[in-house]
N, C-alpha and C positions, 0 to 999 in steps of 0.2 A: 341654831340653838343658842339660845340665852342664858345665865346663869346671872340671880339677883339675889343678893344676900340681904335681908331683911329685918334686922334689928329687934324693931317694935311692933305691935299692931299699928299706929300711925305710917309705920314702911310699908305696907302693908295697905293701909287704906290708899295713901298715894300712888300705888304702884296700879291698884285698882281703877282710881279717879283716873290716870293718865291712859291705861286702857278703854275707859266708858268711852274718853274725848274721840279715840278714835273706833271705835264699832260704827256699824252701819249696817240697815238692813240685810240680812240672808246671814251673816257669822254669825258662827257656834263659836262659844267660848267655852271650854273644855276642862272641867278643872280636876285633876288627880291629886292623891293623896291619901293615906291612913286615916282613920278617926281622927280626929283632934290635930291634923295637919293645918288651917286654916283656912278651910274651902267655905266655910259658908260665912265667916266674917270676909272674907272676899269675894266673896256674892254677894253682901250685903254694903260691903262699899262699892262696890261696882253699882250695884244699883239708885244708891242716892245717889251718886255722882252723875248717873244718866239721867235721875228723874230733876236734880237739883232741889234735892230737898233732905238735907242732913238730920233729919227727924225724921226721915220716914220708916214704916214701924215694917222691916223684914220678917217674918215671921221664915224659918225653915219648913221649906216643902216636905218633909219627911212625909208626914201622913196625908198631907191634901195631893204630891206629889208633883204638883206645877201649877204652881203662882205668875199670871199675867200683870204687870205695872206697864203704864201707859209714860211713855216719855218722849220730847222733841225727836228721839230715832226712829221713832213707832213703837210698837210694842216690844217689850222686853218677857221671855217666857223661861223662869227659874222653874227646872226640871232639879229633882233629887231623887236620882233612881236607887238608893239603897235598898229601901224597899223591895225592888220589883223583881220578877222571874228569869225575865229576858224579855228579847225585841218585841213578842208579843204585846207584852203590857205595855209597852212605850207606844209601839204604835194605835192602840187604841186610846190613847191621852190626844193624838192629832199631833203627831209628830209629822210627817210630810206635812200637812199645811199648816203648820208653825215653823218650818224653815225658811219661808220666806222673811220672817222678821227675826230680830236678834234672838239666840238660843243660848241661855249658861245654863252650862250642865254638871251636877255635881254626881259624883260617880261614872261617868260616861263609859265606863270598860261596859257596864250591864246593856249597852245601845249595841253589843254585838254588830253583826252583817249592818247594821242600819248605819252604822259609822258611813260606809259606801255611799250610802244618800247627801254629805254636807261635802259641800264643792270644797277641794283641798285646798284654794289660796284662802276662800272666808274662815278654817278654820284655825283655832289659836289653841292648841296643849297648854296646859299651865299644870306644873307638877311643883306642888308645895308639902315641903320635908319639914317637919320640926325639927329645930336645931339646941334649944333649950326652951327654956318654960314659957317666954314668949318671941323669942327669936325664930325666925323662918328661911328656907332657901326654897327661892321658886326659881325651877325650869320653865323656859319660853321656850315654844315649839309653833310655827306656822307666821302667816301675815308678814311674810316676807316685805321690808321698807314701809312696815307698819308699825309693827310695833316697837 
């Protein structure tokens, strides 16, 4: 377990970018936190960091519920289970055959039993606390001599 104190959103986006460099097909990327913790501006720099393209326009999956971006890793599948019931709904999104390629998850506690499906080295906990107004502290959990 990792402890990263995060200043800025720029802490923040960097901590992201230097995660995308290392994913690789089959990891979940896991991100916890409260409302307004910084899960989806870290979903969103994680993902232009993987697409390389710092314009590119994340919309949060709130209501589509999982956004597909195509990047040099393969495919990247931003999940936001807030919404959702339980494992049921997730897995009729195609969750077993979207593990094979990169997974971030926002909310992931709602992936219940389904947690048991993502092989425990590819996965990465990332638990981001608000610390002030834009300061962050992220926990790292998984990708042992990865991350």
């Amino acid at each position: 377990m990792l402890q990263i104190n995060l200043p800025d959103l720029p802490a923040t986006e960097t901590l992201a970018a230097h995660l995308a460099a290392r994913a690789r097909p089959g990891d979940a990327i896991l991100l916890h936190g409260q409302l307004g913790a910084g899960k989806t501006a870290f979903a969103r720099a994680f993902l232009r960091a993987a697409t390389g393209d710092a314009a590119l326009d994340v919309p949060s999956p709130s209501y589509t519920l999982v956004q597909t971006y195509e990047t040099s890793l393969g495919p990247i599948h931003h999940f936001d289970l807030w919404r959702l019931e339980g494992p049921g709904a997730v897995m009729e999104l195609g969750w077993d055959e979207l593990l094979q390629d990169i997974v971030l998850v926002e909310w992931p506690e709602r992936l219940g039993d389904l947690r048991g499906h993502l092989s425990p080295e590819a996965a990465l906990d990332i638990t981001l606390s608000a610390t002030g107004e834009t300061s962050r502290t992220a926990i790292l959990s998984g990708w042992e001599n990865r991350a």
